[in-house]
Wavefront OBJ file of the C-alpha trace (Angstrom):
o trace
v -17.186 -68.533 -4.272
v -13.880 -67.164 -4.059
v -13.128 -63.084 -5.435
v -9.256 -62.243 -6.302
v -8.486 -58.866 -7.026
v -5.502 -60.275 -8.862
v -4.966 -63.253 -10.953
v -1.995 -64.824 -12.657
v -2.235 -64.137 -16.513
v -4.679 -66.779 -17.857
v -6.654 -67.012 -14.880
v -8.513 -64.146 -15.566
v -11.809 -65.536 -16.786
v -11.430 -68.475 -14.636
v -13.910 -68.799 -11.256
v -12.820 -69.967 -8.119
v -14.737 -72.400 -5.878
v -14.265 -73.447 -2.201
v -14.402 -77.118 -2.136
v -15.406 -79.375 0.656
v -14.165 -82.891 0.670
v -16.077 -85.844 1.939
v -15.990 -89.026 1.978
v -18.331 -91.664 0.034
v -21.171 -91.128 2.996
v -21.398 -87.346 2.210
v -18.924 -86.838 5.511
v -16.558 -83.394 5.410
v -13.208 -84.817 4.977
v -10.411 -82.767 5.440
v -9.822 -78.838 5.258
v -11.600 -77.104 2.022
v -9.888 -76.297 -1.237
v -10.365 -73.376 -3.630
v -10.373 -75.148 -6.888
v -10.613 -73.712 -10.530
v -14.348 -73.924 -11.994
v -14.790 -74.464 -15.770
v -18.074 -76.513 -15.614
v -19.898 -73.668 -13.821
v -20.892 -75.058 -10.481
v -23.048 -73.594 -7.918
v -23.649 -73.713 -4.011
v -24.104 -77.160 -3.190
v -23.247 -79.076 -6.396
v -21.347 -82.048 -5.488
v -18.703 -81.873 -8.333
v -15.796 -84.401 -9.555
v -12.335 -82.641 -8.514
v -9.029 -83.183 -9.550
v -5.817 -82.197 -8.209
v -2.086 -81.832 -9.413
v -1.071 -80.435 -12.666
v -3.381 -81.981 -14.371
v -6.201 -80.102 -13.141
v -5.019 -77.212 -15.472
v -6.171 -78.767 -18.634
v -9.986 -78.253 -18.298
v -8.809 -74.389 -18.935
v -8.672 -72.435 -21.699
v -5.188 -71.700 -20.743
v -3.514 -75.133 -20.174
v -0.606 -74.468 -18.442
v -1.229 -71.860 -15.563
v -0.749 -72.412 -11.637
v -3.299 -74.576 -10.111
v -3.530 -77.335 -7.976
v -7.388 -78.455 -7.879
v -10.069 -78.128 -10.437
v -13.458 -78.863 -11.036
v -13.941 -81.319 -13.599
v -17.501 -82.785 -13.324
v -20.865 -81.854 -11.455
v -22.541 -85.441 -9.829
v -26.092 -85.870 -10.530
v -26.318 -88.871 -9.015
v -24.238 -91.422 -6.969
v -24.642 -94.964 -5.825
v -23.161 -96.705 -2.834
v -24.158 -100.358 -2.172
v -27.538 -99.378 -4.043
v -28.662 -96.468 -2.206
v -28.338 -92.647 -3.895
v -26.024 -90.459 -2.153
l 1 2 3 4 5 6 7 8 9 10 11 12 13 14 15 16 17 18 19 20 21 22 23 24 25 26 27 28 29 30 31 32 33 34 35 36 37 38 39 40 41 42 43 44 45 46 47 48 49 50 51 52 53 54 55 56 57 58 59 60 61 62 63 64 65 66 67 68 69 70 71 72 73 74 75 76 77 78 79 80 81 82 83 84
């Protein structure tokens, strides 16, 4: 979890994740991201992220700064029939 002490109006309500990458085998893949959070993930969720502006449109307030935001929690994933 990411604390700010300030936020850019619209942000206020919003948590902050740090995101670690990886690749379909579960490996880290590049350097972690601090992404928006409006589905309410926790430690060790592997979530569904998406980055540009359109990562902003999960919020309540749809056009704020952000690059990255959560958009989905996996449950389960599948790669060449075995669960990930």
């Amino acid at each position: 979890t990411v604390v700010a002490s300030v936020k850019y109006k619209g942000l206020e309500s919003v948590k902050l994740l740090v995101i670690q990458p990886q690749d379909a085998d579960g490996k880290k893949q590049g350097e972690p991201v601090i992404a928006t959070d409006s589905m309410q993930a926790g430690v060790g969720d592997v979530v569904a992220l998406l980055t540009g502006r359109e990562a902003t449109l999960a919020l309540p307030e749809p056009f704020v700064p952000v690059d990255a935001g959560v958009i989905g929690i996996i449950d389960h994933a599948w790669k060449d029939e075995r669960v990930l």
